[in-house]
C-alpha positions as CSV (number, residue, x, y, z in Angstrom):
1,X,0.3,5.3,-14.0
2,X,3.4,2.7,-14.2
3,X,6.8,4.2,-15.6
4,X,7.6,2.9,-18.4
5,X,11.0,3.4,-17.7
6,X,11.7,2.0,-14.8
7,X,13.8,-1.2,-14.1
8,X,11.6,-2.7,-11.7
9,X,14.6,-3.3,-9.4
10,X,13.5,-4.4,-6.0
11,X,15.3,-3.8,-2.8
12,X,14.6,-6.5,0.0
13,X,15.2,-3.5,2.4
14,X,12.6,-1.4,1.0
15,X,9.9,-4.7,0.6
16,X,7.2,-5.0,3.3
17,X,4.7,-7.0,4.1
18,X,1.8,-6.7,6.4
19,X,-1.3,-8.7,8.0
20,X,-5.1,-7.6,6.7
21,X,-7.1,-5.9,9.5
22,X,-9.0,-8.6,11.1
23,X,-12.2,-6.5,11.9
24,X,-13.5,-2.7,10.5
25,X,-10.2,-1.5,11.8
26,X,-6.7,0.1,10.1
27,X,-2.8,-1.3,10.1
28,X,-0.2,0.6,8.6
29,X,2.9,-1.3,7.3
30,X,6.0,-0.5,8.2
31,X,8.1,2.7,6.6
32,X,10.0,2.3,3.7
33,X,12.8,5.7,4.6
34,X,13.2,7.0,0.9
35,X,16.3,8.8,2.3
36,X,17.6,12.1,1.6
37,X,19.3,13.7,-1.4
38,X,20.1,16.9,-0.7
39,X,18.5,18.0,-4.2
40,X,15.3,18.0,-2.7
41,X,14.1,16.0,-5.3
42,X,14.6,12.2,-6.5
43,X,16.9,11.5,-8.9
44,X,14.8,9.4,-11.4
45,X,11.2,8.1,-11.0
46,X,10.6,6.0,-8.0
47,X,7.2,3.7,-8.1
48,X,5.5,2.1,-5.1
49,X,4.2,-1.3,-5.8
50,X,1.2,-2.2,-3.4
51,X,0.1,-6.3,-3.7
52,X,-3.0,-7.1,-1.9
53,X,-3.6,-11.5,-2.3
54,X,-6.9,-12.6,-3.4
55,X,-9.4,-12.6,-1.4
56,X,-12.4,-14.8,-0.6
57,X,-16.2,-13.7,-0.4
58,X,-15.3,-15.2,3.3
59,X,-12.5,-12.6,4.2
60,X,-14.3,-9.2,2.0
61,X,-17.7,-10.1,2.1
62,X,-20.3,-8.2,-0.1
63,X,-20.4,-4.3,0.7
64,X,-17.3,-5.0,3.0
65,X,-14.2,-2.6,1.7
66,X,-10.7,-2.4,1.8
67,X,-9.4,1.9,2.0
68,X,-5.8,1.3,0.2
69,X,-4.0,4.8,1.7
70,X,-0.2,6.0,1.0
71,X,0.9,8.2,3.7
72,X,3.9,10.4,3.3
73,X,5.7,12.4,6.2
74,X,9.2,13.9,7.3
75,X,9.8,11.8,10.1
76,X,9.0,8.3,10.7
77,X,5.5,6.8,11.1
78,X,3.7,9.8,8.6
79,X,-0.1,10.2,9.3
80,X,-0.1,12.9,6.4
81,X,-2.6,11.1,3.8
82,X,-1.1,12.0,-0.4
83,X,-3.6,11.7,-3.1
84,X,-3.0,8.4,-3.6
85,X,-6.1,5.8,-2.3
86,X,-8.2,3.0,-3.9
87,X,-11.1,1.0,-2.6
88,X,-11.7,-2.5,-2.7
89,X,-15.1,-3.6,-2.4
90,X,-16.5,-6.9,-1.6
91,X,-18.9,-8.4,-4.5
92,X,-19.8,-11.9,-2.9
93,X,-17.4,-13.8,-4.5
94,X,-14.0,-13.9,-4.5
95,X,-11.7,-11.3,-5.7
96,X,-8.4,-11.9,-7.7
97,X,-4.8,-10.3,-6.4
98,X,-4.9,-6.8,-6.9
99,X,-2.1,-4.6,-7.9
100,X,-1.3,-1.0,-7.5
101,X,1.8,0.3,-9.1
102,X,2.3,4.6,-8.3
103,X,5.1,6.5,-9.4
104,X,5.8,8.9,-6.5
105,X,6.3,12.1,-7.2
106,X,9.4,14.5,-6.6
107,X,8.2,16.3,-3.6
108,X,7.3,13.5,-1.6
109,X,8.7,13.4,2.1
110,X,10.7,11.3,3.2
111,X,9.0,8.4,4.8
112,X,6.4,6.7,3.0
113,X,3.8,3.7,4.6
114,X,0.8,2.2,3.6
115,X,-2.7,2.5,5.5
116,X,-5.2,-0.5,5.2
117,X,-8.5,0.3,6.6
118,X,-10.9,-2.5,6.7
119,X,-15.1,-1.4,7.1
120,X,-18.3,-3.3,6.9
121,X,-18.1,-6.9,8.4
122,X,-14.6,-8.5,7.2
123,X,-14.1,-11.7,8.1
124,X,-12.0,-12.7,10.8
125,X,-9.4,-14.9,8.3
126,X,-9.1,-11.5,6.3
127,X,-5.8,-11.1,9.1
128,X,-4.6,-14.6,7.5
129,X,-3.7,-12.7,4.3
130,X,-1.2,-9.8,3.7
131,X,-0.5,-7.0,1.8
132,X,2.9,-6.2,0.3
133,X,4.3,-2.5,0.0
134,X,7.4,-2.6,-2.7
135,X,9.7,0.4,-3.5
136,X,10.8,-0.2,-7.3
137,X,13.5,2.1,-8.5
């Protein structure tokens, strides 16, 4: 669910941008560091915009998917899996841009990334498209 109140104010520190897994196979995009606050807790809502291009029936064809996984840990590179995924399936024709927008919530750790796990029979230009991962505070 988006905030309503947030500014949509984009950091080009905390943008990232990855290539599609060529085959049935993962990448994770970089971290964003969400840094400390000694709190514990953010100071205001904090949403995580994740972009993934259109895509042809080429690149996601039918039954293919797409596993869409935020990943949350203390120190850098977190494999620790939060509630938050979404599946992209392939229908045989092609898909428009999708967007994801999640408001993280106060306890989340400090390093956030982004699995993309690719499964059926994507096609080999899927890598020629990327995903973007976007902090907006």
């Amino acid at each position: 669910m988006p905030n309503e109140f947030s500014r949509n104010t984009q950091d080009a520190d905390l943008s990232k941008s990855i290539a599609l897994p060529a085959s049935a196979s993962a990448v994770t995009s970089p971290d964003i560091d969400l840094g400390t606050n000694s709190k514990g807790f953010f100071t205001e809502n904090h949403e995580l915009e994740i972009v993934v291009p259109s895509l042809t029936a080429t690149q996601l064809p039918s039954a293919s998917t797409i596993t869409i996984l935020v990943q949350n840990g203390a120190a850098a590179s977190p494999t620790t899996a939060t509630q938050f995924s979404r599946v992209i399936t392939g229908t045989g024709s092609t898909l428009p841009e999708t967007v994801q927008r999640i408001r993280l919530p106060s306890g989340i750790l400090r390093y956030v990334n982004v699995k993309f796990t690719a499964a059926g029979s994507p096609g080999a230009t899927l890598a020629n498209s990327a995903a973007t991962v976007k902090l907006l505070t």
